[in-house]
C-alpha positions in Angstrom: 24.5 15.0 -16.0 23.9 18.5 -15.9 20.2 19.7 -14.2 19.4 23.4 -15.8 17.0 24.5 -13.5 17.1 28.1 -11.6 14.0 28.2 -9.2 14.2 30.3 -6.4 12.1 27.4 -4.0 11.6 23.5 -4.1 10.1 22.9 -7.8 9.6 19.2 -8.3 7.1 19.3 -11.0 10.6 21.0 -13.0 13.1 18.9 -11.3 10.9 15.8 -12.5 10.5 17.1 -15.9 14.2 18.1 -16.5 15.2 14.6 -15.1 13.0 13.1 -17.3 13.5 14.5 -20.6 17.3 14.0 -20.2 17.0 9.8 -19.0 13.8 9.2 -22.0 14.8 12.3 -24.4 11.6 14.0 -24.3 9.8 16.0 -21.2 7.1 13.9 -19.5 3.8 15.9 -19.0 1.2 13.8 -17.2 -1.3 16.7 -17.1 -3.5 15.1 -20.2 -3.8 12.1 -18.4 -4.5 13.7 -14.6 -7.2 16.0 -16.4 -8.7 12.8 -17.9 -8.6 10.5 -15.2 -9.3 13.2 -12.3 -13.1 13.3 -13.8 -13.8 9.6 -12.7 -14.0 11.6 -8.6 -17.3 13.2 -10.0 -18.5 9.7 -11.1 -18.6 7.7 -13.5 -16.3 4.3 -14.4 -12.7 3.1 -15.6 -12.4 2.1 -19.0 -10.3 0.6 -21.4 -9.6 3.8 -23.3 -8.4 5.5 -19.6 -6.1 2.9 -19.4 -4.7 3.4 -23.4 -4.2 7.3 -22.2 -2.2 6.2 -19.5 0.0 3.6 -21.5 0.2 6.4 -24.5 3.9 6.3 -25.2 4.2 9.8 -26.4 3.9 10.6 -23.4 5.9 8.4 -21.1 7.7 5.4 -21.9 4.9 2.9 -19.5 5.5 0.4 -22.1 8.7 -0.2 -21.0 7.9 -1.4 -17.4 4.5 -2.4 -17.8 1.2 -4.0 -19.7 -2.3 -3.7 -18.8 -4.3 -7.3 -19.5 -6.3 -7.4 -22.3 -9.3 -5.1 -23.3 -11.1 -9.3 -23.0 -9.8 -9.7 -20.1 -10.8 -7.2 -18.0 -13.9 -5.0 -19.6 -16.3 -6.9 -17.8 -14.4 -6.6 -14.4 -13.9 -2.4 -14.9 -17.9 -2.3 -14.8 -16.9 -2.6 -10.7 -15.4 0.5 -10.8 -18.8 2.8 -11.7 -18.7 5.4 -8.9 -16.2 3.6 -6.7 -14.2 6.8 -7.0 -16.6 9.0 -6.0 -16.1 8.9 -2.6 -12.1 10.5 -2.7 -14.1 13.5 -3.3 -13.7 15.8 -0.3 -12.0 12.8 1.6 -9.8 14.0 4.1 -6.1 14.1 3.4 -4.9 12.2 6.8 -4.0 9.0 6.0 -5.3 7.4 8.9 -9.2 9.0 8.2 -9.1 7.7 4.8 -8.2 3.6 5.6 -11.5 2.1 5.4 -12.5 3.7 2.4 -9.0 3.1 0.4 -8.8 -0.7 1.4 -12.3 -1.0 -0.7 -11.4 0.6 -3.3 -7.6 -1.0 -3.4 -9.2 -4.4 -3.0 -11.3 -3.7 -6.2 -8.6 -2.7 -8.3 -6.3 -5.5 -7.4 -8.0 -8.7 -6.9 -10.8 -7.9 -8.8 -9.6 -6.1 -11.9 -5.5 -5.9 -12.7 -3.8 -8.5 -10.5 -0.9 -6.0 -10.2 0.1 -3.5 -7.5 2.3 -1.2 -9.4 -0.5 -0.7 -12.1 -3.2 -0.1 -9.3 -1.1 2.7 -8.3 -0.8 4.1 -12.0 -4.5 4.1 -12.1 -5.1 6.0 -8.4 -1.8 8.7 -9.0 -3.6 9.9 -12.1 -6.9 9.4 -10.8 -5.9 11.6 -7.8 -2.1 12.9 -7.6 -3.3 14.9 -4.6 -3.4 11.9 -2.5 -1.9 8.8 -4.1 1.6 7.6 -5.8 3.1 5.5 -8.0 4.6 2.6 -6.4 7.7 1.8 -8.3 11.1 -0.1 -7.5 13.2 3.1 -6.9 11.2 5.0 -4.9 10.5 1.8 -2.2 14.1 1.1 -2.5 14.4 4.6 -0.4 11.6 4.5 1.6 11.7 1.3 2.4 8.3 1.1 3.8 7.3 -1.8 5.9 6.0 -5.2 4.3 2.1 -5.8 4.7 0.4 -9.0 4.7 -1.6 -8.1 2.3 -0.8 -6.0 -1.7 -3.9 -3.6 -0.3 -1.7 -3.4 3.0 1.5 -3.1 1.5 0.4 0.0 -1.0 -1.3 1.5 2.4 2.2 1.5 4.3 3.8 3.0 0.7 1.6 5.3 0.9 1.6 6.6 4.8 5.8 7.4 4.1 4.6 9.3 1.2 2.1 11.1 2.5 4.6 11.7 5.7 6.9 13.4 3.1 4.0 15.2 1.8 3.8 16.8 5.0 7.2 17.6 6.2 8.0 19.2 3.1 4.3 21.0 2.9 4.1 19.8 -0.8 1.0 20.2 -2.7 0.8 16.5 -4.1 1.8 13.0 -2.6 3.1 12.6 -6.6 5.2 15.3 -5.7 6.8 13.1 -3.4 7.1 10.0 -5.5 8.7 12.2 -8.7 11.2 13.7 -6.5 12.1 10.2 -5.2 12.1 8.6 -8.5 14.5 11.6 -9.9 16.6 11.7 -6.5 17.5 7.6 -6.9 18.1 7.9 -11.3 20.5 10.3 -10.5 22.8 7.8 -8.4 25.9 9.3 -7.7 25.0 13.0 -9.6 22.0 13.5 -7.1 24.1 16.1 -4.7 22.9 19.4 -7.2 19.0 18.4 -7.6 19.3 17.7 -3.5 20.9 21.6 -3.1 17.8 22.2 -5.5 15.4 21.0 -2.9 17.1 22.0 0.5 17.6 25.3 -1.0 15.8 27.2 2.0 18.3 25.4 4.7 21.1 27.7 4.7 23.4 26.4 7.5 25.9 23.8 5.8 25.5 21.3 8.4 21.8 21.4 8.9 21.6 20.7 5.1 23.9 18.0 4.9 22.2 16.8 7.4 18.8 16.5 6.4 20.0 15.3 3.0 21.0 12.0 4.9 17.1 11.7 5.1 17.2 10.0 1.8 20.4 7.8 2.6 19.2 4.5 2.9 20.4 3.7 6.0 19.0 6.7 7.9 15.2 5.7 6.3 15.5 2.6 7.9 15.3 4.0 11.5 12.1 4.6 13.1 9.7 7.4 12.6 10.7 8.2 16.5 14.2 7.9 16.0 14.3 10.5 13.2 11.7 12.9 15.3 15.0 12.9 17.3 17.5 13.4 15.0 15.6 16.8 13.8 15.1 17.8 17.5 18.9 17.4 18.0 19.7 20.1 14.9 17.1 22.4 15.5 14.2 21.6 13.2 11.4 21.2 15.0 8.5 21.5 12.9 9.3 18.1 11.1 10.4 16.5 14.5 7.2 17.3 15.4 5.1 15.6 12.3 7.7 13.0 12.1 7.1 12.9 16.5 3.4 12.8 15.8 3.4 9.7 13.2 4.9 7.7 15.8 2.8 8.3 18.7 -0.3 7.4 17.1 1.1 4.6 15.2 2.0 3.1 18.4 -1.5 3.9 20.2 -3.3 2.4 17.5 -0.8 -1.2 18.0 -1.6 -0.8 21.7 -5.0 -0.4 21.0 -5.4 -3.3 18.6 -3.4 -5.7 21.8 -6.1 -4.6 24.2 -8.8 -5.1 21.4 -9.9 -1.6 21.7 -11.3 -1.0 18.3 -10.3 1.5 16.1 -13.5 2.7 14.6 -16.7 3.3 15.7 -19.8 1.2 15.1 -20.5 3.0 11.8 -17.1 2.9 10.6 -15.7 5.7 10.5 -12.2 5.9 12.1 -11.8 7.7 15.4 -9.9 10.4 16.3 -6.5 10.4 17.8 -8.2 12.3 21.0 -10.7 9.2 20.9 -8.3 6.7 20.8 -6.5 8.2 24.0 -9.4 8.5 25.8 -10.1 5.1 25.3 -6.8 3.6 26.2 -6.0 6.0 28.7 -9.3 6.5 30.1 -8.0 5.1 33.9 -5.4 7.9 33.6 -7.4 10.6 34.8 -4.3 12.6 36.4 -2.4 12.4 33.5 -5.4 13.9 31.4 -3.5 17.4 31.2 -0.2 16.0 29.5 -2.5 13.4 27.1 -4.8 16.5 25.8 -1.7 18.7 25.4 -0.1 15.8 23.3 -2.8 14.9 21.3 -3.2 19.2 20.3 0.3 18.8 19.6 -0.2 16.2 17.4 -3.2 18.1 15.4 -0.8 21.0 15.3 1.6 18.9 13.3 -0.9 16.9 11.2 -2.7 19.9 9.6 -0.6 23.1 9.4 -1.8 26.1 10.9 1.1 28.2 11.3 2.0 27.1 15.0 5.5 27.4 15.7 7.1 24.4 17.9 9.6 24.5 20.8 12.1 22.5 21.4 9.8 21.7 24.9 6.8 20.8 22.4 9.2 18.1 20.6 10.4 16.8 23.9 6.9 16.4 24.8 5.8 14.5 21.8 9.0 12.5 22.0 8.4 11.5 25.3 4.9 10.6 25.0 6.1 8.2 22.4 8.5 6.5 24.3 5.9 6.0 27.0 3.2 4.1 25.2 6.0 1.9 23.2 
């Protein structure tokens, strides 16, 4: 298989499309649907006929894979949904600051309405492709993302390795990540030119062949601190840094649970990572340099502002890591 696409940068929305319309025979265009659906963030409520624009097999083959219930089975339940989307308007696009609010709204659509991860996640990507993805065989197959004891848990933990990807790759999308994947893994064997596609700004040969073992299944299965390292060791910093900055509050926030230090405050809404520190660490006091410096580091890395990491930052945020594990 042949992929015809010159683009001088990273262009998955084309990758996707030229992917698609090779494996179905016709180009997939989900902007109909994402226009549609995208209204319900201004208010409003699903309804059956969102869910027949979805399933609309001129566009995409859903049929194939999937089937919502019946227009009796579930009208009465989608009356839950008036306004429940509402509040993904202007939510904040850090996964942890966004939990509480998703879990509700996960909850609904699965136990209350479809019964079904996979079409939960059809309904949020359209609903908001900024922020959610399509959880699919293929794409967890390379992500591998940890089991949850719970579907609203499991689709949380699918959803922090997207939006991690999201980040390193400074994408504009999280269903940016999720068509990349999907076209990266029905490729099989042919997906070395659509990965040269995507990697097309790394020019050294190593680096690159490097960093396409980031998709290899074995390499996804290591921890979000062991791959901080592995970019530290070649020299790209920036995403041992993001990748560096996942771990460290991922493990704060299991410490914090063991000491039953909660994660939120009385109102809810989640604290920050700066909170959580203090609160773990508050005994600390002359260690309260290196804890600030980490956490700025962290902030640096979880919302791009053009600061350029060393390979001392990396070490830092690597080492702070291994401390709290």
């Amino acid at each position: 298989m042949e992929i015809e696409i010159k683009v001088s940068q990273p262009h998955v929305e084309a990758i996707f499309k030229s992917v698609s319309s090779k494996r179905y025979k016709k180009e997939v265009n989900f902007d109909p649907i994402t226009i549609e659906l995208s209204k319900l963030k201004e208010g409003g409520r699903l309804n059956y006929e969102h869910l027949e624009l979805i399933s609309d097999n001129n566009v995409w083959p859903f049929s194939r894979w999937w089937r919502w219930p019946t227009k009796d089975q579930i009208s009465e339940y989608l009356l839950k949904t008036e306004g429940l989307f509402k509040c993904l308007n202007g939510l904040s696009e850090i996964h942890e600051e966004r939990l509480e609010i998703e879990k509700n709204i996960i909850h609904v659509l699965y136990y209350d309405i479809f019964k079904h991860l996979e079409l939960v996640s059809i309904v949020l990507r359209f609903i908001d492709e900024h922020n959610y993805a399509i959880y699919s065989p293929p794409v967890t197959r390379i992500l591998n993302p940890p089991r949850g004891y719970s579907y609203t848990i499991e689709y949380l933990n699918y959803l922090r390795e997207i939006r991690k990807y999201k980040f390193i790759y400074q994408l504009e999308k999280a269903a940016y990540v999720d068509m990349f994947l999907w076209a990266i893994e029905v490729l099989g064997d042919e997906r070395e030119e659509i990965l040269d596609l995507f990697h097309k700004h790394i020019e050294d040969s190593v680096r690159k062949n490097v960093v396409r073992n980031i998709l290899n299944k074995e390499v996804m299965k290591k921890t979000d601190l062991q791959k901080s390292i592995f970019y530290c060791d070649i020299g790209e910093y920036d995403i041992a840094a993001k990748l560096a900055g996942c771990a460290y509050e991922s493990a704060l926030q299991k410490k914090c649970i063991g000491k039953r230090i909660p994660l939120a405050h009385l109102d809810g809404k989640p604290k920050t990572l700066g909170e959580l520190v203090n609160d773990y660490f508050g005994h600390y006091k002359n260690r309260r340099s290196e804890l600030n410096k980490n956490v700025e580091l962290r902030n640096y890395a979880a919302h791009p502002c053009g600061y350029e990491f060393s390979l001392g930052d990396v070490r830092l945020m690597i080492k702070a890591t291994k401390n709290i594990q």
